[in-house]
VOGU-3710 file (C-alpha; in Angstrom, 3 decimals, decimal comma):
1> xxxxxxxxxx> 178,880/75,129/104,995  177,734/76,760/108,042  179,104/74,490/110,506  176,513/76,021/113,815  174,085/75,078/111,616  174,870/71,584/110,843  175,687/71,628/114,636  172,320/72,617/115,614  170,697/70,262/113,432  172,769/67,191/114,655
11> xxxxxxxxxx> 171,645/67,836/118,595  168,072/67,838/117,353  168,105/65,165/115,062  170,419/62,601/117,128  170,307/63,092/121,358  167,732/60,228/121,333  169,779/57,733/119,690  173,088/59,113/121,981  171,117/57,230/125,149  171,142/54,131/123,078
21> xxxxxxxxxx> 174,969/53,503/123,322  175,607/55,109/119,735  177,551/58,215/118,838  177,908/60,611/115,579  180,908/59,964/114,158  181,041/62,111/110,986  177,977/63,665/108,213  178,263/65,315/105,154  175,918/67,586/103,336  175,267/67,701/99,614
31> xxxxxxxxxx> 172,728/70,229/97,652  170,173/69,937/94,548  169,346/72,014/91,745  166,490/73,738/91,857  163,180/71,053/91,248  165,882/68,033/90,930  166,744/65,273/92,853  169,360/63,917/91,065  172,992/63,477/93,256  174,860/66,004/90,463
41> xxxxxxxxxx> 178,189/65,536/92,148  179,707/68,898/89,763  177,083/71,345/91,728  179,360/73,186/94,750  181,275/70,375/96,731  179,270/67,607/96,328  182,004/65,371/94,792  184,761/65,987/97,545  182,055/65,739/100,284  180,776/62,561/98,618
51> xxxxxxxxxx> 184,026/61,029/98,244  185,278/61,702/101,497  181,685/60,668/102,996  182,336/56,598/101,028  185,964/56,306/102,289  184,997/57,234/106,022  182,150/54,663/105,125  184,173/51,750/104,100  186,704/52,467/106,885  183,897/52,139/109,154
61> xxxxxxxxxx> 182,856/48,795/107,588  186,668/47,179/107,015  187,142/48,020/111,389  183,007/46,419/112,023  182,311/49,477/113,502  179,566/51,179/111,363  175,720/50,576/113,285  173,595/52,596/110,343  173,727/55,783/107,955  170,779/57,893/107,685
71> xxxxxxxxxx> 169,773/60,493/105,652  167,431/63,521/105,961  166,588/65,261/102,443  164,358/68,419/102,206  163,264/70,875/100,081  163,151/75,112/100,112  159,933/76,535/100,682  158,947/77,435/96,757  156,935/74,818/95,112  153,465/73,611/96,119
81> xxxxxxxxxx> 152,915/71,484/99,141  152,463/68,039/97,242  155,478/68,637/94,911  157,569/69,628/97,864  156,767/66,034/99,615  157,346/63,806/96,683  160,974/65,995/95,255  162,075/65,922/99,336  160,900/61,900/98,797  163,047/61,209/95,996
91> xxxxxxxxxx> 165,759/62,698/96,603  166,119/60,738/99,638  165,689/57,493/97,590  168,199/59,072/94,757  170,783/59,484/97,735  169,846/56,072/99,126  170,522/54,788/95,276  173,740/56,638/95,452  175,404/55,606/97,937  174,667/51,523/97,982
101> xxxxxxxxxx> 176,427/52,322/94,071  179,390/53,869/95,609  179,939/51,874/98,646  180,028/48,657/100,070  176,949/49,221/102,092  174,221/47,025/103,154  170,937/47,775/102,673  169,902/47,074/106,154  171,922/49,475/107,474  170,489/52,534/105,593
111> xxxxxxxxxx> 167,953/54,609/107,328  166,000/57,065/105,185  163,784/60,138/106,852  161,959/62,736/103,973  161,963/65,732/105,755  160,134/67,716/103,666  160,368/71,695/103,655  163,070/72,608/105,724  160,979/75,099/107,512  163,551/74,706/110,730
121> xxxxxxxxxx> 166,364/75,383/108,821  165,051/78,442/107,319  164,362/79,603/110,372  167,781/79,243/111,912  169,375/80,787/108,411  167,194/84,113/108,702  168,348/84,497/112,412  171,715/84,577/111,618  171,225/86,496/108,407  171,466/90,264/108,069
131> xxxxxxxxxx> 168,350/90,625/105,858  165,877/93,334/105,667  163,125/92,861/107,658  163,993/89,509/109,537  162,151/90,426/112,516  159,074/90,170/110,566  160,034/87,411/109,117  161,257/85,121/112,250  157,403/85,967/113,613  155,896/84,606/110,658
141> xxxxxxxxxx> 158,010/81,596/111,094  157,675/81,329/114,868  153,586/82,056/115,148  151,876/80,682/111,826  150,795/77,195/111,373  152,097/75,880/107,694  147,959/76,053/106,658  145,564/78,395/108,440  142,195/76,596/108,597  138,931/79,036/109,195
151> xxxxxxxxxx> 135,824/77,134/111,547  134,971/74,962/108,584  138,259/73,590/107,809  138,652/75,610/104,972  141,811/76,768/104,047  142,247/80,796/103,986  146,112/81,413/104,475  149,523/79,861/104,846  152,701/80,635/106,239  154,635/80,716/103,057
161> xxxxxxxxxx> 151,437/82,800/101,575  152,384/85,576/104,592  156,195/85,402/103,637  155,198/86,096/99,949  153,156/88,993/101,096  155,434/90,596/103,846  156,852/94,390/102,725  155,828/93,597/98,739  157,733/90,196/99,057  160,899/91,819/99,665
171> xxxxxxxxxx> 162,531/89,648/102,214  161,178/86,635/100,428  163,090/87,084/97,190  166,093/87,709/99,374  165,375/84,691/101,079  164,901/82,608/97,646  167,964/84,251/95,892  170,346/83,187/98,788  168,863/80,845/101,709  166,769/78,430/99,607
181> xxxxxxxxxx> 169,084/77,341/97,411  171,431/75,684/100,849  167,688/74,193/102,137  167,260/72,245/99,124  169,947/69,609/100,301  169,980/65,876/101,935  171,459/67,111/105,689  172,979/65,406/108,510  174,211/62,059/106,787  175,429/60,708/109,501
191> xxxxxxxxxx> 177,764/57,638/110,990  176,654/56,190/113,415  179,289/53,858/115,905  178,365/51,978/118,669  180,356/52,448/121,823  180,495/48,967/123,355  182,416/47,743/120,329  181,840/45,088/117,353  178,641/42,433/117,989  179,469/39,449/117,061
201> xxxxxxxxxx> 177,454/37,083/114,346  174,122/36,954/116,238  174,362/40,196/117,337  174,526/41,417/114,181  171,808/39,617/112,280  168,822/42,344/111,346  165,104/41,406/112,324  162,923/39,683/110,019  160,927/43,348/109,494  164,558/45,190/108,673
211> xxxxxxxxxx> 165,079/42,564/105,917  161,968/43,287/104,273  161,181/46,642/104,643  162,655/49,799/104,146  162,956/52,426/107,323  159,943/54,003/107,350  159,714/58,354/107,761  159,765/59,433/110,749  155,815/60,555/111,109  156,153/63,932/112,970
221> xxxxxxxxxx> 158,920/65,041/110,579  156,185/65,977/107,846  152,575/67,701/108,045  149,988/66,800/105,199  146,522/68,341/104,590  144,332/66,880/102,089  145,280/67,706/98,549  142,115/69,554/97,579  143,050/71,786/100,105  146,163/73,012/98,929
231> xxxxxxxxxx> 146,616/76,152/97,877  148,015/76,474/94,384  151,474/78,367/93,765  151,718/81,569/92,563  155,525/82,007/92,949  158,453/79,937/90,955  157,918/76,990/91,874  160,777/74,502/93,030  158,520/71,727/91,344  159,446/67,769/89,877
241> xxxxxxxxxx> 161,194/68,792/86,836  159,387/66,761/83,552  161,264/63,869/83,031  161,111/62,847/87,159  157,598/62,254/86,874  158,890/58,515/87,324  158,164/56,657/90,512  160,795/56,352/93,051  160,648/52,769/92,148  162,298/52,947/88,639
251> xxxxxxxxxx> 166,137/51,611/88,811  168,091/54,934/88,993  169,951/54,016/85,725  166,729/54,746/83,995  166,360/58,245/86,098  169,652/59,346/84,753  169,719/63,262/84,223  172,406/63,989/81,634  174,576/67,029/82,804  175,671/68,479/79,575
261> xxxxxxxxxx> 178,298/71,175/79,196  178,942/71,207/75,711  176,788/71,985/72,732  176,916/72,545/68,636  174,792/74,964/67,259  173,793/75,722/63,619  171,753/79,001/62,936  168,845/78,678/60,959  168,352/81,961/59,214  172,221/81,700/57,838
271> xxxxxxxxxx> 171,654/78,180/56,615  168,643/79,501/54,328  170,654/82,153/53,122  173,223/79,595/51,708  175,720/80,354/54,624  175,712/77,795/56,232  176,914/78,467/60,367  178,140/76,354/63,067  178,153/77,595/66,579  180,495/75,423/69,937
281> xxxxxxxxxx> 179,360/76,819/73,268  180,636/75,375/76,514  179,052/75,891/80,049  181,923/76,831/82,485  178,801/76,434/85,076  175,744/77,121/85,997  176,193/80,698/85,497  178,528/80,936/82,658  179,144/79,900/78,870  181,688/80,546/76,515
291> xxxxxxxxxx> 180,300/80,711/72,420  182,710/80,778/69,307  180,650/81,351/65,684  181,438/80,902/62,235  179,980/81,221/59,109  181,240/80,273/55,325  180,006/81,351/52,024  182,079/80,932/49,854  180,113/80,817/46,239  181,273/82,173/42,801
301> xxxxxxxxxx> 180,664/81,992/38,851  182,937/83,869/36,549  181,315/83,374/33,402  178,464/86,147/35,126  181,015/87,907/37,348  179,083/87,287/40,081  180,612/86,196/43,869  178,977/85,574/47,190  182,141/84,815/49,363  181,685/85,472/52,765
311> xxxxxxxxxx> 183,369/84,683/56,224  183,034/85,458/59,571  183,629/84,576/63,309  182,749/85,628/66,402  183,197/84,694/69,596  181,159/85,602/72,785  181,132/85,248/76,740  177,270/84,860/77,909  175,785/85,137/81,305  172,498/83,010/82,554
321> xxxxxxxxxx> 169,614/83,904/84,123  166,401/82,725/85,349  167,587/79,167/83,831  165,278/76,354/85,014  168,326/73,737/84,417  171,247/73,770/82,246  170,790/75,279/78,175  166,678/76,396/79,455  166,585/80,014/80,678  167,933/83,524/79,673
331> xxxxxxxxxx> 170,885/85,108/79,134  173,070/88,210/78,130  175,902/88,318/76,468  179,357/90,196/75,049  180,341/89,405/71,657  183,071/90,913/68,696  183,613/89,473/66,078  185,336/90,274/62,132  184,537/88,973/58,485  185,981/89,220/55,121
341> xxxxxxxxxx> 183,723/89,430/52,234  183,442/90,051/48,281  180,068/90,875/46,755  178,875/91,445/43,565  175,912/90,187/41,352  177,467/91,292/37,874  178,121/94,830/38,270  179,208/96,725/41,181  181,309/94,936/43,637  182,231/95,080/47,130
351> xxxxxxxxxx> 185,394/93,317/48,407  186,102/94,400/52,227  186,612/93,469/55,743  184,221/94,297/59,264  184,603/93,980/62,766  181,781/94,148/65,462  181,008/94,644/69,166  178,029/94,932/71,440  175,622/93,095/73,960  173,343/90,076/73,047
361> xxxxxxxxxx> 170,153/88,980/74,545  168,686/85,513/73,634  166,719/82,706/75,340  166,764/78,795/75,069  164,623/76,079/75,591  165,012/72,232/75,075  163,075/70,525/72,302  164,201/67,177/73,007  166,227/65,198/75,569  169,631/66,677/73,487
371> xxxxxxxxxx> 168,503/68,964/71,169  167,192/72,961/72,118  166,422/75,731/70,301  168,088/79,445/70,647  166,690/82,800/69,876  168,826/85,682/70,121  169,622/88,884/69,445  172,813/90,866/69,230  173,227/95,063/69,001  175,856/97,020/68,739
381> xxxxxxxxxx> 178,843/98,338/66,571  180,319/97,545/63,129  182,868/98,961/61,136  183,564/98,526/57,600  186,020/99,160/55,068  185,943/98,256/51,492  186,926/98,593/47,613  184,472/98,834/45,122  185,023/97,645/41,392  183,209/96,592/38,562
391> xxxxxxxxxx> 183,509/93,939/36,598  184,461/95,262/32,860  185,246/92,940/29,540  186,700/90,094/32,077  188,626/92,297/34,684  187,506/94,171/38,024  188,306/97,632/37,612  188,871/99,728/40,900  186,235/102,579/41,664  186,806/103,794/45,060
401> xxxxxxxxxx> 187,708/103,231/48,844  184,833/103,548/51,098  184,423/103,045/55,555  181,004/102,684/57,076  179,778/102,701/60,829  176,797/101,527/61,656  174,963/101,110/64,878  172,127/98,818/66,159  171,152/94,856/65,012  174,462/92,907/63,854
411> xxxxxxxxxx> 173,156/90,028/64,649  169,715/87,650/64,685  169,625/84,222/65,805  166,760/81,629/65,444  169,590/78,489/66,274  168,767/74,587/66,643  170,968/73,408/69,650  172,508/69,866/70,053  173,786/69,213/73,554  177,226/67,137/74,035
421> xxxxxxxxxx> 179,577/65,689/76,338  177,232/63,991/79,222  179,279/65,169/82,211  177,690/62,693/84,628  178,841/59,782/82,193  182,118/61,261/81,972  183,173/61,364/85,687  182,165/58,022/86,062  183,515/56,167/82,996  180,578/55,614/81,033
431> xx> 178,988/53,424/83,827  175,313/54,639/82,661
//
């Protein structure tokens, strides 16, 4: 956490309230995944900053100290103007959800603000970057209006259109790769304690409008332009993901986002060929997955001299890329592997053993709210040694040691996907 930054933002966002007898007493930050707004307490240190966040909470409640807790949410700059406002919306509300879970805190004393893009933050991350090019950049950000209207109040340029341009959009894929992903966070949750000690009953008793209503946005915190007028995206867009096209006012039980991490796997084209495969993969994170493969064939008839006995296994380490969410993206991967086999179809035999080694490439996509599909391929290197026989009057008569190389495709994947072990559900005993 960049702690000038959180600084900088808490002197903007709380001086006013500092003349009304009340003082910051602690915050906590927490970040999304890209397009979601779902509190995913596994992604960097949002669990530890969560749970220390609810015990300085109740502490504040058990000693009547606590005044309010509000909460600023935003969004990163990619993503269209009218998906940026409603993901920065909800996950306010998902926060808000969150925490009146986890703590003992009243309603009435949660303020919520949707800040939108974090256009200020940006800003202050580039200045203390060392990117290429921030010069150009910071004027951008300092001298053009979010929408640049022409005499007729037509749109004809933005300041995130200017960013994408700049230098061949250089400095704006640095900025996505690593300063978006820290705006994309609810900021500045902050404690707020009055000074002239606890109120008594009276005191304490909200207005008629608190109990009703909700805190309302604070109005200058967001800039809207009619929706025909937007602009449509032409970058990645950090948009509602498909299943949060749900109104903020669905109970957040039923706008659960299972975080899988585990997943079984059966490959399609080994199945046909009467081999049938089973695949376990396990996401270490975001990033990284472990994958173990086997497949068993293990047929035979006498009477013809014929066998079909196969087994292999292979495991693999895989890297992600370009992943939308968790199992949906890209990836490359470093496999081995061995087998031991015995072929023959009623005359010449094989009986041998392989191993393998290479790269893999492959790509999956979900099909279903557990269930994906996988389709891969792997080259590289395989080595073979065998003994070849034939099958005479009721015995297999040795012919001849053989060894083969062979290099390029060793293996093809077309793989249905079933995703396990909800990690949400997990950490929190099934609650959901």
């Amino acid at each position: 956490m960049n702690r000038r930054l959180l600084l900088l933002v808490f002197c903007l966002l709380v001086s006013p309230l500092l003349h009304a007898g009340e003082s910051v007493v602690d915050s906590a930050r927490i970040y999304y995944r890209l397009g979601y707004r779902y509190v995913d307490t596994s992604l960097r240190d949002n669990g530890e900053v969560l749970k220390n966040l609810c015990a300085k909470i109740e502490k504040a409640l058990q000693e009547d100290l606590l005044e309010k807790v509000v909460i600023y949410s935003y969004t990163s700059p990619d993503g269209t103007h009218k998906a940026n406002l409603t993901l920065a919306a909800r996950r306010m509300d998902s926060l808000e959800s969150w925490l009146l879970r986890n703590t003992p805190l009243p309603a009435t004393m949660l303020e919520t603000n949707s800040g939108g893009i974090a256009w200020d933050l940006l800003r202050d991350a580039v200045s203390k970057s060392e990117m290429q090019y921030k010069k150009e950049v910071l004027q951008i950000l300092d001298n053009t209006p979010v929408w640049v209207f022409d005499s007729n109040g037509k749109v004809i340029g933005s300041r995130k259109k200017e960013l994408m341009d700049l230098k061949g959009g250089i400095p704006y894929r640095y900025m996505y790769e690593h300063i978006f992903p820290d705006l994309r966070s609810s900021i500045a949750i902050m404690l707020y304690i009055r000074t002239s000690g606890p109120q008594t009953e009276e005191e304490r008793e909200p207005a008629a409008s608190e109990k009703t209503s909700p805190a309302a946005p604070e109005k200058d915190m967001v800039t809207t332009v009619p929706e025909e007028s937007v602009p449509p995206a032409t970058e990645e867009s950090e948009t509602v993901a498909p299943d949060e096209k749900t109104t903020a006012a669905v109970p957040e039980q039923e706008r659960y986002e299972p975080l899988h991490k585990l997943a079984l796997k059966t490959n399609i084209i080994y199945d046909l060929a009467l081999m049938p495969s089973l695949e376990v993969e396990y996401m270490i994170d975001d990033r990284w997955s472990v994958n173990a493969e086997g497949e068993v064939a293990w047929w035979k008839n006498n009477g013809k001299h014929k066998y079909y006995q196969i087994a292999t296994l292979s495991p693999e380490v895989r890297y992600w890329f370009k992943t939308k969410k968790r199992w949906h993206g890209h990836y490359v991967g470093l496999f081995g592997g061995g087998s031991w086999y015995d072929l023959e179809n009623g005359k010449r035999g094989y009986k041998g053993e392989f191993w393998k080694a290479g790269l893999s490439y492959g790509y999956m996509f979900p099909i279903g709210r557990s269930l994906s599909f996988e389709a891969g391929l792997g080259l590289g290197f395989l080595r073979t040694w065998y003994e070849e026989y034939l099958p005479i009057d009721g015995h297999y008569v040795y012919q001849q040691s053989s060894r083969t190389n062979w290099i390029g495709p060793v293996k093809l994947k077309f793989t249905l996907v079933w995703r396990l072990w909800d990690e949400n559900r997990s950490k929190r005993g099934g609650e959901r």
